[in-house]
C-alpha positions in Angstrom: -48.3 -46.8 -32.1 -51.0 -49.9 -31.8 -52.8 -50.2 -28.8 -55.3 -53.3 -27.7 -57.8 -52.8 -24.6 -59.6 -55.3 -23.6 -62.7 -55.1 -21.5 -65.0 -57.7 -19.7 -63.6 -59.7 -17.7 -64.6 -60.2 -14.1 -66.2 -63.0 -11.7 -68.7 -65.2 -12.8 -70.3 -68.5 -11.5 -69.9 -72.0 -13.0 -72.4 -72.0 -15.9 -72.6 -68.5 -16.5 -71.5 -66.0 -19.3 -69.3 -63.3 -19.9 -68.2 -61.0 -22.9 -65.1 -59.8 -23.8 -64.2 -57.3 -26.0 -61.3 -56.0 -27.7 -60.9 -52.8 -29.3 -57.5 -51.6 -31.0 -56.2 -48.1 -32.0 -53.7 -46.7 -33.7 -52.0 -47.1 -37.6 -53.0 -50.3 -38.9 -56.3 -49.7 -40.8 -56.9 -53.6 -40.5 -55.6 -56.4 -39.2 -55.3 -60.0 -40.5 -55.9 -61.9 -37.9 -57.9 -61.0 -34.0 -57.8 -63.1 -31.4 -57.7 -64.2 -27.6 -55.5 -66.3 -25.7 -55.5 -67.4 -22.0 -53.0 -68.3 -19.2 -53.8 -70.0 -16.2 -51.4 -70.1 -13.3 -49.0 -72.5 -13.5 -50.0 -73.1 -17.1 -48.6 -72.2 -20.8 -50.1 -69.7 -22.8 -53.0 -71.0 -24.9 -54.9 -70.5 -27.6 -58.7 -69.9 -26.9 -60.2 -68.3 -30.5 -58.8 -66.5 -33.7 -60.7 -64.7 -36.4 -59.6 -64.0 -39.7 -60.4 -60.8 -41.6 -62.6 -62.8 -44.2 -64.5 -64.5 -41.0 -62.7 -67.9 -41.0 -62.5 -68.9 -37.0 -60.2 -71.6 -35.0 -61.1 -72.5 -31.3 -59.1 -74.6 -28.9 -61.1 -77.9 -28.3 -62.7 -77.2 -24.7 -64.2 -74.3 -25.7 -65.6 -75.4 -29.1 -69.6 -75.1 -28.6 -69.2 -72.6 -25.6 -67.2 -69.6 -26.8 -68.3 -67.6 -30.0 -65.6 -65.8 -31.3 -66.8 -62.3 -33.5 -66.0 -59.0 -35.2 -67.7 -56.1 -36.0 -67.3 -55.3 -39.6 -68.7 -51.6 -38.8 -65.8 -50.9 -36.4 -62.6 -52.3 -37.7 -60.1 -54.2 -35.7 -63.0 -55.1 -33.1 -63.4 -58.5 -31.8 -65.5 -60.0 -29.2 -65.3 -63.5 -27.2 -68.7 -64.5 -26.2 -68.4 -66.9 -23.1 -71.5 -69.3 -22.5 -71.2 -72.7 -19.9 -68.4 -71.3 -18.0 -66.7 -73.8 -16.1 -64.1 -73.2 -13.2 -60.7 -74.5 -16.0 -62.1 -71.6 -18.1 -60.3 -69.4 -15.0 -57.8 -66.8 -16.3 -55.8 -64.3 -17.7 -57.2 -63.5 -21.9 -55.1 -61.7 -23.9 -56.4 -60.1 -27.2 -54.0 -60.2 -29.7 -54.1 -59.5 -33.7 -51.6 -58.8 -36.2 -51.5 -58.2 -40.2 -50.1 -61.1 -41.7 -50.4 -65.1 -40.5 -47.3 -65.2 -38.2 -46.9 -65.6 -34.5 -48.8 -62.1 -33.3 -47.0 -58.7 -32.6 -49.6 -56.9 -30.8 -50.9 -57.7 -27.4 -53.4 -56.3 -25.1 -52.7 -56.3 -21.1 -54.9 -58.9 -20.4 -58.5 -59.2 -18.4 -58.7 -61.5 -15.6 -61.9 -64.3 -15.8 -62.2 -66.2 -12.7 -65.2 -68.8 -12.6 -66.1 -69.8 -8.9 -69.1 -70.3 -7.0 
């Protein structure tokens, strides 16, 4: 069985920074593709970052020059999402995901709330 936990979120102030983490467990010596979507009330999930396996990165177009997607070669299936310039829309739910092959993801972590307010 495959497990994601994520870790970092919390409450931070408009301009501030945050770091999430995401650390999985469980059969798959690797995966393909890690990753983090959001979902803000009221909206649809989105895309935030993605990483592949050989380092190539995507990022949705607000965050591009704030968040820094990463993983830790040392400690496979690891990735972090470092949050810089937070701004109020950056406000909700991230989801780490991953999964083995370039498809719509399997495996989900149970989310970590972000809320930016002052």
């Amino acid at each position: 069985q495959v497990q994601l936990v994520e870790s970092g979120g919390g409450l931070v102030q408009p301009g501030g920074s945050l770091r999430l983490s995401c650390a999985a467990s469980g059969s798959i010596f690797r995966f393909y593709v890690m990753g983090w979507y959001r979902q803000a009330p009221g909206k649809q999930r989105e895309l935030v970052a993605r990483i592949t396996s050989g380092g190539e990165t995507k990022y949705e177009d607000s965050v591009k020059g704030r968040f820094t997607i990463s993983r830790d070669n040392a400690k496979r299936n690891t990735v972090y999402l470092q949050m810089n310039s937070l701004k109020p829309e950056d406000t909700a739910v991230y989801y780490c995901g991953a999964d083995i092959i370039d498809r719509p993801w399997n495996y989900w972590g149970q989310g970590t709330q972000v809320t930016v307010s002052s």
